[in-house]
N, C-alpha and C positions, 0 to 999 in steps of 0.2 A: 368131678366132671361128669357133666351124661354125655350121651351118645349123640345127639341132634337137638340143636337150637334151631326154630325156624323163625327168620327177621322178617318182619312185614313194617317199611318207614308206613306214618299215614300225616297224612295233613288235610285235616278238614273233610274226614268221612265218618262221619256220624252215621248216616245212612247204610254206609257197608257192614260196618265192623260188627254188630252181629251176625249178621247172613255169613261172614265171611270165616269171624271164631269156629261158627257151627262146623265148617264144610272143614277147617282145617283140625278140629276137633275128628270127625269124622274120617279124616282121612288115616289117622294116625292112631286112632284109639285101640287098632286091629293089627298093630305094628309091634314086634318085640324090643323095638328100641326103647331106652328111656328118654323122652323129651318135653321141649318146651318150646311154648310160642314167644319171642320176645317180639312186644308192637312198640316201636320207637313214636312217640308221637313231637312231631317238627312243629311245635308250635300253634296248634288246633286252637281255635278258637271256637266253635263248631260245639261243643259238647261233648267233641273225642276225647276228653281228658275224663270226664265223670264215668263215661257207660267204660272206659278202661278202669277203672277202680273198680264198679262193678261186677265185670267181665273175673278179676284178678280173685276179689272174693267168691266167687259162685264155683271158677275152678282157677286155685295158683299154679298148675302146670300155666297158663296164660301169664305170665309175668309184661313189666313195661316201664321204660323211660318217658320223663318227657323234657323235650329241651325248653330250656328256659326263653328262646324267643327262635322266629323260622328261620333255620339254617341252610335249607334246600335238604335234597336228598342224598346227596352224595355225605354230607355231615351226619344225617339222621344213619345210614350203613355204617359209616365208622364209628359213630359212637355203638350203635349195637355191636361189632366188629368185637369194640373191649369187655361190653359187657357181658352176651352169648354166653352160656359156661358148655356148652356142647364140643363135642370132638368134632362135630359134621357141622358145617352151617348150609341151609338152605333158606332161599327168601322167598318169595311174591308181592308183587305190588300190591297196594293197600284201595284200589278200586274196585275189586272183584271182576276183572278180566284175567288174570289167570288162574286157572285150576290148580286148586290142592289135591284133588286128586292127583296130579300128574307128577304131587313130591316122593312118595315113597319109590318108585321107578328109575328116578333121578339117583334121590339118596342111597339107594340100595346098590347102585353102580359105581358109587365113588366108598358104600363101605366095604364089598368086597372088597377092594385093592384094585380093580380092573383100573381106574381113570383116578386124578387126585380131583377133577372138579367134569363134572356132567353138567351140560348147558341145554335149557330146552330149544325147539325150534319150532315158532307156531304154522302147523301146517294150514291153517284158511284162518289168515287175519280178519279180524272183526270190524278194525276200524274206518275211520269214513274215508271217503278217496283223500283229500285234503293230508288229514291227518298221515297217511299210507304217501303219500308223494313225498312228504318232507323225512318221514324214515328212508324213504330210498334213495334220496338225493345224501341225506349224511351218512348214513351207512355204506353208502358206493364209495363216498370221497372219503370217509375214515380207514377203508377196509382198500382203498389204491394207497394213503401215504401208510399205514400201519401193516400193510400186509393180513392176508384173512385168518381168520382163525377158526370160526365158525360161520355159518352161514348165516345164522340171526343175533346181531351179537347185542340188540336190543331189548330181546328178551329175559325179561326177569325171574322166571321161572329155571332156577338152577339149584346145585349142590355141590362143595366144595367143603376139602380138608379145612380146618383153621389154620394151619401152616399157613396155606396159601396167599392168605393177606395179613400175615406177617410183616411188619415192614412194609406193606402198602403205602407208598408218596400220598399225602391228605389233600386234596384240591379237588375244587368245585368241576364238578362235571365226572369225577372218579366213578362213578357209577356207570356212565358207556363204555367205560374201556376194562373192565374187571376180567373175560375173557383174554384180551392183549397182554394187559399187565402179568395175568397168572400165567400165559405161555410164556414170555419173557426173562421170566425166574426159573424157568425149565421143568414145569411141573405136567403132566399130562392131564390132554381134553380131551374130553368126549362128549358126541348130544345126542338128544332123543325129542322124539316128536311129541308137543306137548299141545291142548286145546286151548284155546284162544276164544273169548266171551266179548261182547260189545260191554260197553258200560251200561246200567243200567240208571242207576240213582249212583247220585252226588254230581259232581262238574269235575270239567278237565282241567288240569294245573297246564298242560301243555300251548303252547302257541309255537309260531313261525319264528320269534323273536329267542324263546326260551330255548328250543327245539335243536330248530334249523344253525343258524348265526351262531349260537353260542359254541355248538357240537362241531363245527366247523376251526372253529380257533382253539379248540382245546384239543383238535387233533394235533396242529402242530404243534401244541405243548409235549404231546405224547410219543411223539416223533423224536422229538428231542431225547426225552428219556428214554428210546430205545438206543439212538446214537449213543448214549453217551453212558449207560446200562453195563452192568456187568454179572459176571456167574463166576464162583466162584466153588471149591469141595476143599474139605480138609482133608489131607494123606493120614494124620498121626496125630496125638496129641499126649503130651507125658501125662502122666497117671499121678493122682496123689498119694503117700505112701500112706493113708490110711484106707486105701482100694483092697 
């Protein structure tokens, strides 16, 4: 096992995935931990599958999946989830709107022992009004039925024990509620202010339909699973007598 695997799902960013290697290469090559970038690729059609082969030969700290057809994102995290071999997992989306810079800071708060998972929070959103109304509209109404947990629980720029999505329930849309789910289990959060980039090249996977409506019904899925959620510690357990 190393120290930090960092996930980045992509689908369909040819365009980033160099700019994006370099900065996350960069961020981490001045770091004492041992790690690795795993890029989950959800089904690229794009060219993302070849410049990762690439990417993998030129430096295999860079390792990658690709799934055999597009699963969404929430699929593309759990499949990385198994594969990671890191103690720490941290991710960033695969558009180059969040900063790698902002993982070591993150990471470094959940491997002290302080927090078991660190969530960023983008202090000046980049994105367009549009885009920024429909986060706030689901965000408001997941964060009334789920109860809050962090202030931006959007944001994908995080770090987290692998404990902690252990036993994570697998369903579409798991990826907005990974802050929820992890307080839930009884693990500790904490955030930090992280930068926030408009996009620059590639296109948006997002719309009002994918976004808004979907994030909306999957809250009361989530809902449910806290009603009906449990926690659990064991007092004792017998010993084998070859202990």
């Amino acid at each position: 096992m190393i120290d930090v695997s960092i996930l980045v799902p992509i689908k369909d960013e040819a365009d980033n995935l160099n700019p994006l290697a370099d900065e996350i290469t960069a961020a981490m090559q001045s770091q004492l931990w041992s790690w690795e970038c795993l890029w989950i690729d959800d089904g690229s059609t794009d060219g993302s599958l070849d410049l990762l082969r690439k990417l993998h030969q030129s430096d295999p700290r860079h390792t990658y999946i690709s799934l055999a057809k597009n699963a969404g994102q929430s699929a593309a995290l759990f499949a990385g989830f198994l594969e990671a071999r890191g103690a720490i997992f941290a991710t960033v989306d695969g558009d180059g709107q969040n900063d790698p810079a902002d993982l070591p800071g993150l990471i470094q708060m959940v491997y002290s022992g302080e927090v078991d998972m660190a969530n960023g929070y983008r202090q000046k959103r980049k994105d367009g009004v549009w885009r920024w109304f429909i986060s706030r509209i689901a965000n408001g109404f997941r964060t009334m039925l789920t109860g809050k947990t962090v202030r931006d629980v959007g944001c994908s720029t995080r770090a987290f024990r692998r404990e902690c999505v252990r036993g994570m329930p697998c369903f579409k849309g798991m990826h907005r509620f990974l802050p929820t789910m992890v307080t839930q289990q009884g693990y500790r959060i904490s955030e930090g202010p992280v930068n926030h980039r408009p996009r620059n090249l590639g296109t948006s996977k997002y719309s009002i339909h994918n976004r808004l409506w979907v994030g909306i019904l999957d809250t009361f899925g989530v809902v449910w699973l806290r009603m009906r959620g449990f926690q659990y510690s064991i007092a004792e357990r017998s010993q084998d007598k070859d202990d």
